[in-house]
C-alpha positions as CSV (number, residue, x, y, z in Angstrom):
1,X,131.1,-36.8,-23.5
2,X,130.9,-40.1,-21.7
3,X,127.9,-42.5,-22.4
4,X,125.6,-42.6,-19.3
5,X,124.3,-46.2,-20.1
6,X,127.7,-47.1,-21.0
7,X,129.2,-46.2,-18.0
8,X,126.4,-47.3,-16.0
9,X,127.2,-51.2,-17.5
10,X,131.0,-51.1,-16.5
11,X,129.8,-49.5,-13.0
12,X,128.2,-52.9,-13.2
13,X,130.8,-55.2,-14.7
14,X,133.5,-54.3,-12.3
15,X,131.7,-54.9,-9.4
16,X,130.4,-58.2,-9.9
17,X,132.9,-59.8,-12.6
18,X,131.2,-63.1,-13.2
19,X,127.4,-60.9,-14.3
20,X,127.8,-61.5,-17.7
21,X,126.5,-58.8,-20.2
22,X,123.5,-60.9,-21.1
23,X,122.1,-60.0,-17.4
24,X,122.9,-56.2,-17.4
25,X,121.0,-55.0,-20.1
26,X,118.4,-57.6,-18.8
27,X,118.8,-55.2,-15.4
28,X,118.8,-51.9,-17.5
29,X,115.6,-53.0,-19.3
30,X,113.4,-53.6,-15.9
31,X,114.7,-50.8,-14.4
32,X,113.4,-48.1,-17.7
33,X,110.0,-49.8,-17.7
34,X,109.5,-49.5,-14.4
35,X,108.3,-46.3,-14.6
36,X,105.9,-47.4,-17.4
37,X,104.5,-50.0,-15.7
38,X,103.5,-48.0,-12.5
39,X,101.8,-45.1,-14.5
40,X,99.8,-48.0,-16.0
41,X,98.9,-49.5,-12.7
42,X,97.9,-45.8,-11.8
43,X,95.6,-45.2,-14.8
44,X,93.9,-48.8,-14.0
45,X,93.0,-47.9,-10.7
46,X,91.7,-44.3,-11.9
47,X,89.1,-46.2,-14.1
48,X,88.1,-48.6,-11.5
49,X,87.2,-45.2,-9.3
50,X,85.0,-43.6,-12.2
51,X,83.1,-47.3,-12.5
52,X,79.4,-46.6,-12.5
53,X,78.1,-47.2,-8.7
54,X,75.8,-49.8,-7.9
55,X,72.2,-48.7,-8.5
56,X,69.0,-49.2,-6.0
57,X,66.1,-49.8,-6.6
58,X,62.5,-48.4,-6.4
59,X,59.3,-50.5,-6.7
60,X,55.7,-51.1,-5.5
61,X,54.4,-53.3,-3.5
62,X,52.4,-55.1,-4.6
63,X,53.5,-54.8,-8.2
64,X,50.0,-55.7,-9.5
65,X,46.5,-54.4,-8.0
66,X,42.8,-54.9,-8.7
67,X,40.3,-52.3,-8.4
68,X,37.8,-52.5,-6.9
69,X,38.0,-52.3,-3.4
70,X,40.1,-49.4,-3.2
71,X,43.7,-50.3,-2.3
72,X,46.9,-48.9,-0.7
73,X,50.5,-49.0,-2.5
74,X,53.5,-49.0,-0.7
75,X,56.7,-46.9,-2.6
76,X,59.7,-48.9,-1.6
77,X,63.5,-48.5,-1.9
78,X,66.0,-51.0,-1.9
79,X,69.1,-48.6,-1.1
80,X,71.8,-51.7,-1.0
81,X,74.8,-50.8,1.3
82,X,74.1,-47.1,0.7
83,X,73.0,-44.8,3.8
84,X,70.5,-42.5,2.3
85,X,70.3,-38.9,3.1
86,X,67.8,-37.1,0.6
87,X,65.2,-38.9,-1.8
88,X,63.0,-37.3,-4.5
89,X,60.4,-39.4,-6.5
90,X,57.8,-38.2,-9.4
91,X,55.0,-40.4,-10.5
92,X,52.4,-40.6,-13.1
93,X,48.9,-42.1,-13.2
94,X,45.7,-41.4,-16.1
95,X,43.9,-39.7,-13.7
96,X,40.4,-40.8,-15.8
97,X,40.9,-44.2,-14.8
98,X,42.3,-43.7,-11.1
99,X,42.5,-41.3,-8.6
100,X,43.9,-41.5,-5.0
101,X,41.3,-41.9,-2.0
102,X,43.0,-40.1,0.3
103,X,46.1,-38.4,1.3
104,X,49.8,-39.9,0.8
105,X,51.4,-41.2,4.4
106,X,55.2,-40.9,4.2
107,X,57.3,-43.5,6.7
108,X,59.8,-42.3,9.1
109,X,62.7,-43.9,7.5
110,X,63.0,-40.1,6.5
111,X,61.0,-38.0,8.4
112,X,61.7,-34.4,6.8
113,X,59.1,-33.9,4.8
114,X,60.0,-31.3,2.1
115,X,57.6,-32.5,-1.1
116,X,54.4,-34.1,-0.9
117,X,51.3,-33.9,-3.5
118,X,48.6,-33.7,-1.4
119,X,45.6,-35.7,-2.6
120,X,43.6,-33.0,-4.9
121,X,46.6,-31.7,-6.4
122,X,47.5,-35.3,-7.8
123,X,43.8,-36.1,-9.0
124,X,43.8,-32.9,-11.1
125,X,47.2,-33.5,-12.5
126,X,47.5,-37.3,-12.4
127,X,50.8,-36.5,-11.3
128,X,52.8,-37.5,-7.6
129,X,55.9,-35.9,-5.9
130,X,57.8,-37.4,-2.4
131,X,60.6,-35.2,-1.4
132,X,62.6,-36.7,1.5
133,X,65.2,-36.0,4.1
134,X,66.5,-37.7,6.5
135,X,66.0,-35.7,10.3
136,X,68.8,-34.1,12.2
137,X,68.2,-36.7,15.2
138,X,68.6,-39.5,12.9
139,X,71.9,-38.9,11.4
140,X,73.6,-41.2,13.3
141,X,71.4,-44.0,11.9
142,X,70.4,-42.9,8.0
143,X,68.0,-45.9,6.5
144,X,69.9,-48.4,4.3
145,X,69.0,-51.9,2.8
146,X,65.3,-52.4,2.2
147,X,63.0,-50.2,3.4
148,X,59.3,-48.3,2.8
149,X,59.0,-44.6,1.8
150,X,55.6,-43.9,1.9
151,X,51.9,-45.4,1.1
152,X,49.0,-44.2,-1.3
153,X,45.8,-44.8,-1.4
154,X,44.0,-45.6,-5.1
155,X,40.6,-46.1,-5.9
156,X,39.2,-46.4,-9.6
157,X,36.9,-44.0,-11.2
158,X,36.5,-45.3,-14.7
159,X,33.0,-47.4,-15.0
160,X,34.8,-49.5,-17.8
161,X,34.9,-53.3,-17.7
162,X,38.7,-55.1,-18.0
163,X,39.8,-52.0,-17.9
164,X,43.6,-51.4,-16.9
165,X,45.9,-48.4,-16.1
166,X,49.4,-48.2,-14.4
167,X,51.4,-46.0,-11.9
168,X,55.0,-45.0,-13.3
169,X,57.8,-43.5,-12.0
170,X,58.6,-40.5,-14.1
171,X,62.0,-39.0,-12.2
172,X,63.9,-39.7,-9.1
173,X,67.1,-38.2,-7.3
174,X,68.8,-40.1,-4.5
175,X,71.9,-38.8,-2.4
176,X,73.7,-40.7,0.2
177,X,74.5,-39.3,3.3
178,X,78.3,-38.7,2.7
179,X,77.1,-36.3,-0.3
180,X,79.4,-37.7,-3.1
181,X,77.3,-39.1,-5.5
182,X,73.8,-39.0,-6.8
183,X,72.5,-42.5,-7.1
184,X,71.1,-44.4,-9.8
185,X,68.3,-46.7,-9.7
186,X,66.3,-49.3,-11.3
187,X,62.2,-48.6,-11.5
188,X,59.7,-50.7,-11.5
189,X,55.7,-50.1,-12.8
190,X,52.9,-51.1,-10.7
191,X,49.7,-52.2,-12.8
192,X,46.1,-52.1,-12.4
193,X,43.4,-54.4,-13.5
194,X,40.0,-51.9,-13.3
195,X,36.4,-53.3,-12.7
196,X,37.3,-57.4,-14.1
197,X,34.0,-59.0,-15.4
198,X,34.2,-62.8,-16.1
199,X,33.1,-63.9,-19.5
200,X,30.1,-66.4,-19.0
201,X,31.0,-69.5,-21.1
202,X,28.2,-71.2,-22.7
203,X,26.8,-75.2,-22.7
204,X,26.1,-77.4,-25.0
205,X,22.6,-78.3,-25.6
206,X,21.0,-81.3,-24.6
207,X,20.3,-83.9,-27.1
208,X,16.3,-85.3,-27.1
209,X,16.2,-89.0,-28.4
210,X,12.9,-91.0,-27.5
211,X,12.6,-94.3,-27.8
212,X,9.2,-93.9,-30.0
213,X,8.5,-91.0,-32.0
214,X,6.1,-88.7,-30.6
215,X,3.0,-87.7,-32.9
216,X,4.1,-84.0,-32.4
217,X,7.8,-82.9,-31.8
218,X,8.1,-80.5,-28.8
219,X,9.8,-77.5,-29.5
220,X,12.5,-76.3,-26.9
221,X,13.2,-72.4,-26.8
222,X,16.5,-71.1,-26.3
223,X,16.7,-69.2,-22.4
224,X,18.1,-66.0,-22.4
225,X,21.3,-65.3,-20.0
226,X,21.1,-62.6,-17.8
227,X,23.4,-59.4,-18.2
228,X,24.9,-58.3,-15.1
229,X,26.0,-54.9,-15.8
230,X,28.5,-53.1,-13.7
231,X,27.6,-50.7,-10.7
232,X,30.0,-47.6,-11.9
233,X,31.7,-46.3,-8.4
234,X,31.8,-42.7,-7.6
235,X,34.9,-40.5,-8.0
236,X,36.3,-39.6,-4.5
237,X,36.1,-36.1,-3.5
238,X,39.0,-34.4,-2.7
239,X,40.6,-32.5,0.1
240,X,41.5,-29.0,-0.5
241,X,44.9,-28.4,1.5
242,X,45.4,-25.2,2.9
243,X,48.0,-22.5,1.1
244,X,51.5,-22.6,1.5
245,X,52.6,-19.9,4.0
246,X,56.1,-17.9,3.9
247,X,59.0,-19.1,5.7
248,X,59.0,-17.1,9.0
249,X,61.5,-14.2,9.6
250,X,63.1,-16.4,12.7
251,X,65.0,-18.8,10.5
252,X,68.4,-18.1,8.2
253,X,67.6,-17.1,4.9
254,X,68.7,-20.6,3.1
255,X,66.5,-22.7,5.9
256,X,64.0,-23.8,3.4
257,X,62.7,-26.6,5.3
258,X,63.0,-24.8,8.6
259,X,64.7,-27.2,10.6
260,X,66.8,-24.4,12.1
261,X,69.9,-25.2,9.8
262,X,71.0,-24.4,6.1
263,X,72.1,-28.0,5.1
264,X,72.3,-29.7,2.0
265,X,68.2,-30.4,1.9
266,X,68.1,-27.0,1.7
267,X,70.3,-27.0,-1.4
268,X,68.1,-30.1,-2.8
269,X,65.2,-28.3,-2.9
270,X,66.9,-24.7,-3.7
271,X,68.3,-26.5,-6.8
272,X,65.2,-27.9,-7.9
273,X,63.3,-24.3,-8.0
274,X,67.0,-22.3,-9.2
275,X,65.8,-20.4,-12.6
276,X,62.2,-20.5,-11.8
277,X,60.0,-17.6,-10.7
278,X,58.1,-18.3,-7.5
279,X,54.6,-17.0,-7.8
280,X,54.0,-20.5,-10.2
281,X,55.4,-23.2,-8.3
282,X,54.5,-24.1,-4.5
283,X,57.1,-23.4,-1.9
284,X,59.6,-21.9,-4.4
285,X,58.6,-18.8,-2.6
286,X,61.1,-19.9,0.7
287,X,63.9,-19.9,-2.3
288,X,63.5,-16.3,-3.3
289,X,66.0,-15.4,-0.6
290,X,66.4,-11.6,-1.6
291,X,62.5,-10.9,-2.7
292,X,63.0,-9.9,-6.2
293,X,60.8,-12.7,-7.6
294,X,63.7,-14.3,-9.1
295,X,65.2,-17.6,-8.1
296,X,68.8,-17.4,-9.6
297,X,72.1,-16.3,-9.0
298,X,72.1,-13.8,-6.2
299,X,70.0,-16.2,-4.6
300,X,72.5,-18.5,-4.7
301,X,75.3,-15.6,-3.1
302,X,72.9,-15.3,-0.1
303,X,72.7,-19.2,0.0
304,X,75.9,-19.5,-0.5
305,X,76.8,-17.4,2.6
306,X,74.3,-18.9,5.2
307,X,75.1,-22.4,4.0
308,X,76.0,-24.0,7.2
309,X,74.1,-21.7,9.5
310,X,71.9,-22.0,12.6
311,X,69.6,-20.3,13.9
């Protein structure tokens, strides 16, 4: 049986004489290791793809407040070169310190409103939630760069001096508009200095030295500083918002934000209420697409069929 790579290096010899041998197994060696080298250059370029993506992020502005007066925050998002088609945000606060003075304004950067605390809800929980989409009319131009996602109103409640509480962001969940990744992103904390009192600081005393000495030394009494005590503010009232109502027979079952199509805010919000029962959570009830109180699988069959869908 003849020797491939033998026969391969004659092939070689007698066509081009003056190649010494030096040269063909120089030739043989690239040509074996060229397969190496490209399934190398493939597996590179596979880890480049699975590199972490570029995270936004999502402050306050400003990042520090005083209270008193009351004062409005604006929730911003940096989304870098991403278009943004979906954002979800949870926040905390201690509501015994602070409270919100009145109902959260979302921008129209994304105008589909799916979540918003309204402002009683988040003074008895001390807890926030923005879920946003971006409308159908606005596909065309989704919000990138810099840009504000709503505003809220705080006002404190504690009567405590140099007091101080904070506003955190407790969860997100960010989707571009091409649906291929969920997005990371870097938080920030906005802080609040409650009811500041400056410490008085106090003088020296005078010195008394007459030229002659008096027959009777006068005696100088200390003066008492006055205490200024602080005026405690009252808690705002809040607004009782009216009961969620049932998502009306004239949409597609899977239309949970009725915008007349079963997209992938629908999903978003579907998937944040999937294993849940509905009677607990506020418009979960739109999820329960075949009205067995459950929010699971065969849910997902009938969303799974409209998805898509208009009405």
């Amino acid at each position: 049986m003849s020797n491939p790579i033998k026969d391969f290096y004659w092939k070689i010899k007698f066509r081009f004489p003056r190649v010494n041998a030096v040269s063909v197994i120089g030739l043989l060696v690239a040509i074996t290791a060229l397969p190496a080298a490209v399934l190398l250059i493939r597996q590179a370029t596979q880890l480049r793809s699975k590199a972490a993506p570029e995270a936004v992020t999502l402050s306050f502005s400003p990042s520090g407040v005083t209270l008193p007066p009351n004062q409005t925050i604006s929730l911003n998002m940096d989304a870098k070169a991403y278009q943004i088609g979906f954002v979800r945000v949870d926040m905390s606060f201690d509501k015994s310190k602070v409270q919100l003075s009145g109902d959260i304004q979302t921008t129209s950067a994304l105008k589909n409103v799916i979540v918003k605390t309204t402002q009683s809800d988040a003074n008895n929980s001390g807890n926030i939630s923005i879920a946003l989409g971006l409308a159908p009319g606005d596909s065309a131009n989704p919000p990138t760069g810099i840009f504000e996602l709503a505003q809220i109103p705080f006002a404190v409640i504690t009567a405590n001096s140099n007091d101080s509480a904070s506003l955190n962001i407790t969860n997100y969940q960010i989707v571009n508009t091409a649906l291929t990744q969920g997005i990371p992103a870097d938080t920030q904390t906005l802080n609040f200095t409650l009811n500041p009192v400056a410490t008085p600081t106090a003088s020296a005393a005078p010195s008394l030295e007459p030229t002659q000495a008096p027959t009777t030394s006068p005696t100088v009494g200390p003066t008492t500083a006055p205490t200024v005590k602080p005026t405690p503010t009252q808690a705002p009232q809040g607004v009782a918002s009216p009961s969620p109502t049932a998502a009306s027979s004239s949409f597609v079952k899977g239309d949970i934000d009725e915008d007349g199509r079963v997209t992938i805010l629908d999903y978003a919000v579907f998937f944040e209420f999937f294993g849940k029962t509905p009677v607990a959570l506020q418009n979960s009830g739109k999820c329960d697409l075949n009205n067995d109180s459950k929010i699971n699988i065969l849910d997902y069959a009938v969303f799974f069929e409209n998805f898509g869908k208009t009405n």
